[in-house]
Backbone as ProteinMPNN parsed JSONL, in Angstrom:
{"seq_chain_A": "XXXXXXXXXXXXXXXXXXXXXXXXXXXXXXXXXXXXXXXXXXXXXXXXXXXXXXXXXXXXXXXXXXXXXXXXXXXXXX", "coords_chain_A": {"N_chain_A": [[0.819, -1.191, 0.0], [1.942, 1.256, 0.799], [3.823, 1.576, -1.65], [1.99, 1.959, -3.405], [0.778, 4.306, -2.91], [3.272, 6.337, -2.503], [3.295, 6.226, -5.436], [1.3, 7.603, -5.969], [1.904, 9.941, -4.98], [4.176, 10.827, -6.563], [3.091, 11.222, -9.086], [0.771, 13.314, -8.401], [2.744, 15.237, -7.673], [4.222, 15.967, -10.088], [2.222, 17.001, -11.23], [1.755, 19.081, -10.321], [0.095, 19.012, -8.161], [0.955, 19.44, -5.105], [0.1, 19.929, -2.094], [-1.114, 17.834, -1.781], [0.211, 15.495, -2.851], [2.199, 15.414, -0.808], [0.481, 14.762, 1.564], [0.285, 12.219, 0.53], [2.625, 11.315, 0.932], [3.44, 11.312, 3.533], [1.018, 9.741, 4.233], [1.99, 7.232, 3.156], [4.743, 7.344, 4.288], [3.599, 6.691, 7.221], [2.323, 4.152, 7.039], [5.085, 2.877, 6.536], [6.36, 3.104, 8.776], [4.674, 2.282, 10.972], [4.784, 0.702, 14.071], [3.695, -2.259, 14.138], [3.715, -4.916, 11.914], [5.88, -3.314, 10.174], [7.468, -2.478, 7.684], [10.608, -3.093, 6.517], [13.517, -1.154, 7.963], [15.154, -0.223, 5.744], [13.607, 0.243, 3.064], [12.596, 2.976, 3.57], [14.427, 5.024, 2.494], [14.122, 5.734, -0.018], [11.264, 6.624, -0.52], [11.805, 8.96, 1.582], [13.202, 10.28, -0.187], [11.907, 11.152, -2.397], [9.994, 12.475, -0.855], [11.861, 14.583, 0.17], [12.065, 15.626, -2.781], [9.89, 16.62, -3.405], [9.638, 18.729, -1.383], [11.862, 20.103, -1.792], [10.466, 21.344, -4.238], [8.236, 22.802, -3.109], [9.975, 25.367, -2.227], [11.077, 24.233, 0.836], [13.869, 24.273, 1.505], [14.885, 23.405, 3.904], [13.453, 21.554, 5.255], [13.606, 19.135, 3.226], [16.371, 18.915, 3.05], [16.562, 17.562, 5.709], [15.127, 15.432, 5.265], [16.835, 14.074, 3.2], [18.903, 13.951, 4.743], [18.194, 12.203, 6.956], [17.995, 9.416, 5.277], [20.549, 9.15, 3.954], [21.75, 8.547, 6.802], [20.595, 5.936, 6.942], [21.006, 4.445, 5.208], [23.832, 4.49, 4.771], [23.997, 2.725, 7.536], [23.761, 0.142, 6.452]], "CA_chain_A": [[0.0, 0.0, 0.0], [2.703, 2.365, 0.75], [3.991, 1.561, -2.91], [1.231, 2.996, -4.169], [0.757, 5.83, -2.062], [4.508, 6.72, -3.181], [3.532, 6.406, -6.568], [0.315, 8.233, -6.551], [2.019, 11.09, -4.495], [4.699, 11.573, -7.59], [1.979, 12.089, -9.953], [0.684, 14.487, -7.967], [3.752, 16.052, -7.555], [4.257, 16.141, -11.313], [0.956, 17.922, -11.854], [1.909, 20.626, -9.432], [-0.712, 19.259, -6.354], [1.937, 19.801, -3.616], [-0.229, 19.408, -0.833], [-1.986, 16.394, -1.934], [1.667, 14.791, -2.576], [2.898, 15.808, 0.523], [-0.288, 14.036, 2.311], [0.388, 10.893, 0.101], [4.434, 10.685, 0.802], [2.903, 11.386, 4.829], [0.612, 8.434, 4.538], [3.066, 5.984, 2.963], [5.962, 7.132, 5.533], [2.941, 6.156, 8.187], [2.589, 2.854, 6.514], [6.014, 2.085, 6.285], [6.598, 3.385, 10.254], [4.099, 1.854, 12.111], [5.54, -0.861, 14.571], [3.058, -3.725, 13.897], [4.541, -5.742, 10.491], [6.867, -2.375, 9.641], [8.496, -2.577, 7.012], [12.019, -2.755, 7.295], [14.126, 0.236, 7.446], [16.064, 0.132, 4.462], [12.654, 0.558, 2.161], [11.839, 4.258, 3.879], [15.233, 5.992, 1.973], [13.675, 6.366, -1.276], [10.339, 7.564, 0.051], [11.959, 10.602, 1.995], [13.915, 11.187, -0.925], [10.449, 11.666, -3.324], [9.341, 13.572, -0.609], [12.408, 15.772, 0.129], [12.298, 16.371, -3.547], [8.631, 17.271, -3.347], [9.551, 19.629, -0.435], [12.403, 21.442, -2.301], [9.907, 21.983, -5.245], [7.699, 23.456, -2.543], [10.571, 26.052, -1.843], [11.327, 24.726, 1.624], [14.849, 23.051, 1.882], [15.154, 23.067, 5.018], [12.589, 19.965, 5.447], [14.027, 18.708, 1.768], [17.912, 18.844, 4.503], [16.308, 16.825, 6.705], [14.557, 13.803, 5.0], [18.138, 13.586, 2.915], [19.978, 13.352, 6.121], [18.177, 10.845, 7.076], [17.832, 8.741, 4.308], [21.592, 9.232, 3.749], [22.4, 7.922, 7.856], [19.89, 4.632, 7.072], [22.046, 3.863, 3.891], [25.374, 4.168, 5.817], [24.203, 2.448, 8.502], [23.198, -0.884, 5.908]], "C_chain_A": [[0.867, 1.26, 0.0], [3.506, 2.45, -0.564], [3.567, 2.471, -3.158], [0.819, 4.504, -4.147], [1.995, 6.891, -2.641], [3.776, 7.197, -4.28], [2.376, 7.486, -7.011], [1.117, 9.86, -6.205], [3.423, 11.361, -5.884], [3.792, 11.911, -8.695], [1.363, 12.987, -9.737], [0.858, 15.917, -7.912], [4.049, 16.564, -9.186], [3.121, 17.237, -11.975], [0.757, 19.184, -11.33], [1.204, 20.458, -8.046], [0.146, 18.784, -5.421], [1.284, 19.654, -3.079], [-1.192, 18.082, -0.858], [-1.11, 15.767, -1.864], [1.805, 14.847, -1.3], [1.929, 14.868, 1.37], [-0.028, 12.789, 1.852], [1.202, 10.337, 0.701], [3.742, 10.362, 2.642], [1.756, 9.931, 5.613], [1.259, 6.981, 4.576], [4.214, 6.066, 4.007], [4.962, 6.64, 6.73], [2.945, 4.856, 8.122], [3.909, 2.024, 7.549], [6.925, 1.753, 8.197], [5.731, 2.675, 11.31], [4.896, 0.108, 12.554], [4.793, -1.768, 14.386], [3.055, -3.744, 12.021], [5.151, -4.394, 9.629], [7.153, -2.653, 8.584], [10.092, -2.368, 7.235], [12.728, -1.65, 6.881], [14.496, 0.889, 6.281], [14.91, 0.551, 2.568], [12.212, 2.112, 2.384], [12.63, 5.405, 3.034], [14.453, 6.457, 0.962], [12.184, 7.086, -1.128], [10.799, 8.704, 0.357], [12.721, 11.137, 0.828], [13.335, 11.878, -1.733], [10.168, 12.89, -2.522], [10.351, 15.021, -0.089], [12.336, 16.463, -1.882], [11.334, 17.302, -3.889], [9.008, 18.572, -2.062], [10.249, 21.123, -0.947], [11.619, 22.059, -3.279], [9.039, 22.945, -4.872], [8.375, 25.098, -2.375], [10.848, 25.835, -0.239], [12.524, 23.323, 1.957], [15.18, 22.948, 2.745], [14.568, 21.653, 5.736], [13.395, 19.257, 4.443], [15.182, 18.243, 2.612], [17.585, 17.538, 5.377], [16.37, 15.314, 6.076], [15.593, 13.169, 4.102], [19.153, 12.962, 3.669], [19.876, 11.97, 6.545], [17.928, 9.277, 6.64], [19.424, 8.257, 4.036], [22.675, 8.266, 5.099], [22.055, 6.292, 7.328], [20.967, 4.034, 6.11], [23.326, 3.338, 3.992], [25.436, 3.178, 6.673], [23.729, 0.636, 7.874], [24.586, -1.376, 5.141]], "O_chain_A": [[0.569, 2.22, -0.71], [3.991, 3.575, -0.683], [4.084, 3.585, -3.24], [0.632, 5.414, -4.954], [1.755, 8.001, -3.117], [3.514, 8.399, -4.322], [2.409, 8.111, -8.071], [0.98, 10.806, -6.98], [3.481, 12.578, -6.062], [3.871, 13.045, -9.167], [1.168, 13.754, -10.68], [0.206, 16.96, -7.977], [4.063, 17.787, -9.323], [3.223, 18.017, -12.922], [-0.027, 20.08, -11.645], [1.381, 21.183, -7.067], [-0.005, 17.652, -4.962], [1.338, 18.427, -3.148], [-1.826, 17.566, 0.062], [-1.109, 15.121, -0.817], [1.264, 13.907, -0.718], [2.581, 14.041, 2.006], [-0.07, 11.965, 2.766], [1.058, 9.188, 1.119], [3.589, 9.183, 2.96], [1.678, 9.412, 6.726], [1.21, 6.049, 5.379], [4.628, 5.043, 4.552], [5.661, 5.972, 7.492], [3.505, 4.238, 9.027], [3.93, 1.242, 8.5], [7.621, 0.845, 8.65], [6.15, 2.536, 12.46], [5.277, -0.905, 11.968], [5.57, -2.714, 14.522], [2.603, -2.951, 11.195], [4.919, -4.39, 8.42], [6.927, -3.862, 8.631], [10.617, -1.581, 8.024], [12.674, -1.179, 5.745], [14.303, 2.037, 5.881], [15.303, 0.927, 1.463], [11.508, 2.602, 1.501], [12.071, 6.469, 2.765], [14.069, 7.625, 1.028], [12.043, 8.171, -1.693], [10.44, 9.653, -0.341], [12.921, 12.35, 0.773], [13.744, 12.997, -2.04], [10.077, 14.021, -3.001], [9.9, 16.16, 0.033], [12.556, 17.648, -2.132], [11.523, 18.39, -4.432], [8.173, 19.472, -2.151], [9.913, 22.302, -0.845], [11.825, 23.264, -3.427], [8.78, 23.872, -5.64], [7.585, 26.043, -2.374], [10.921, 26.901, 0.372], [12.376, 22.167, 2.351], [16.139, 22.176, 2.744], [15.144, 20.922, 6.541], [14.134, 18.506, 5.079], [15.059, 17.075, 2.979], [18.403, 16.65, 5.617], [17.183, 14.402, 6.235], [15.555, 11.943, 4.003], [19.909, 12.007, 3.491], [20.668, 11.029, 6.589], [17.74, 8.287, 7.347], [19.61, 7.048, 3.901], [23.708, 7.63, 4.888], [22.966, 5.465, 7.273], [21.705, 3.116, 6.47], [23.832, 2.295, 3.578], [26.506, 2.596, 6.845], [23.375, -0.149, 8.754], [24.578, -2.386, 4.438]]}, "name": "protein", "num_of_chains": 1, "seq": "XXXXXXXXXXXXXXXXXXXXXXXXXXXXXXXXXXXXXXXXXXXXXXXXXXXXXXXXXXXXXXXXXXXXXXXXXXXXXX"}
């Protein structure tokens, strides 16, 4: 489900609806976060990276900083 969620929130993003994306990437990182049958860590990088890219398109890289960072520790740390 969080696949799809991903995938709907780049089309979204493609069409310009930023805050509909942004709620998609927000549902699928819920998905992929909740502790009962998680997913495992190493599937959440490429999510924050959709949605930092959706954030910088927003104009706010300071969130965009973030969800790189930590996308960037999980990767290191695999």
């Amino acid at each position: 489900m969080a696949t799809c969620l991903n995938n709907l929130a780049v089309v979204c993003k493609l069409q310009g609806l930023f805050g509909e994306a942004e709620s998609l990437y927000r549902r699928a990182l819920a998905i992929l976060e909740d502790p009962i049958g998680a997913a495992p860590i190493r599937r959440r990088p490429p999510l924050w990276k959709n949605m930092a890219s959706l954030y910088d398109s927003m104009g706010k890289p300071a969130q965009a900083r973030e969800l790189l960072l930590r996308a960037r520790q999980i990767r290191s740390k695999q």
